[in-house]
C-alpha positions as CSV (number, residue, x, y, z in Angstrom):
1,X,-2.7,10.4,-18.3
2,X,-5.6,8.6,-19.1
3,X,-8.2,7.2,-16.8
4,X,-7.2,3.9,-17.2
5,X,-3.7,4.4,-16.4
6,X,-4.6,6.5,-13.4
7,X,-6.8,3.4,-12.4
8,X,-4.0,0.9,-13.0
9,X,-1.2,3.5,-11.4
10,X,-4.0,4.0,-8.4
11,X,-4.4,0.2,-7.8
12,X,-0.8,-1.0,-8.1
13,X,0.7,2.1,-5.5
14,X,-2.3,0.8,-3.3
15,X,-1.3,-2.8,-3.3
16,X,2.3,-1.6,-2.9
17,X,1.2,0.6,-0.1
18,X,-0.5,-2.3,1.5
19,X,2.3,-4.4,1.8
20,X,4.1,-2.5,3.8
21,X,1.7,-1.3,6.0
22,X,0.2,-4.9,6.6
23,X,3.1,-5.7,9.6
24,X,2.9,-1.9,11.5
25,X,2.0,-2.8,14.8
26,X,0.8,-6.7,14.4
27,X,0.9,-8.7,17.9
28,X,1.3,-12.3,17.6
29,X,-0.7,-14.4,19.8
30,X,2.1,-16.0,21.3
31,X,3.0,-12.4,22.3
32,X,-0.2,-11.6,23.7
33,X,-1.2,-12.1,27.3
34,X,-4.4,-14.2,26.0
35,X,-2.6,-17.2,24.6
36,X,-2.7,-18.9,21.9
37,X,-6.4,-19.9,20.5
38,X,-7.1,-23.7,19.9
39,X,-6.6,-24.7,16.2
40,X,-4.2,-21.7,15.3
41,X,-0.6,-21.1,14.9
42,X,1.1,-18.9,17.5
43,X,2.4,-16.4,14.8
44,X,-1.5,-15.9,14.1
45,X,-2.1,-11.9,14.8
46,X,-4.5,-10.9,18.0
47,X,-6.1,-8.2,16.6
48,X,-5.0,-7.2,12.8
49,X,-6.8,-4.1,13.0
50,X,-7.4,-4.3,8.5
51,X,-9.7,-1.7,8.2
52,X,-7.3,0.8,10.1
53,X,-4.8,-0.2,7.8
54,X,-6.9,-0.1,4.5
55,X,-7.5,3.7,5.4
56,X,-4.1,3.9,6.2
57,X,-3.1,2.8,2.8
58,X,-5.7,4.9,0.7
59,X,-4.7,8.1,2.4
60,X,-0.9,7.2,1.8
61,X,-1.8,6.0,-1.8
62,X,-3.6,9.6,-2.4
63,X,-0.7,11.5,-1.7
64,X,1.6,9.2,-3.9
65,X,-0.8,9.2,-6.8
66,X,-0.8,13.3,-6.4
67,X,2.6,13.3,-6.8
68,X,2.6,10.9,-9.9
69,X,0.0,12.5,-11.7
70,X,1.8,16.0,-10.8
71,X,4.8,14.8,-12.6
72,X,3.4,13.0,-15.2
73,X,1.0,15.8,-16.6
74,X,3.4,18.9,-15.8
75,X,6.2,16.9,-17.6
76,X,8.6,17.4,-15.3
77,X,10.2,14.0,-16.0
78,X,9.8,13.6,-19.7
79,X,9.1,9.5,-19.6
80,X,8.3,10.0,-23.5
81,X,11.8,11.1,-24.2
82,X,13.9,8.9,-22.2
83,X,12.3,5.6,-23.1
84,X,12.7,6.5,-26.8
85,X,16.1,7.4,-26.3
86,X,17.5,3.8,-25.3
């Protein structure tokens, strides 16, 4: 694998990543014991915490890319092969 396409592999596995870790444990303001804050919506998150969840998502992402680049350069799925073959 090259470095580019362990950039591009990295960065979309990270946005994917992201995605689904953006909604763990978001409070709405409307569910908080605050209230709502003048000149928001009451879906608006209290406290969305995105640094936590960057981390979060790199430290998933680095396990994932392991795994991808331990397949791809080992060969133990031969993506060469079964593209060529259809």
């Amino acid at each position: 694998m090259s470095i580019v396409g362990g950039i591009v592999i990295f960065v979309v596995t990270w946005l994917l990543v992201l995605f689904m870790v953006l909604p763990w444990g978001v409070r709405t303001q409307e569910e908080s014991d605050e209230g709502v804050e003048p000149g928001t919506v009451e879906s608006a998150p209290v406290n969305p915490r995105i640094w936590m969840k960057f981390a979060i998502t790199t430290g998933i992402t680095v396990c994932l890319f392991v795994i991808i680049w331990t397949i791809i350069e080992l060969e133990l799925i031969d993506l060469r092969a079964f593209f060529q073959n259809t």
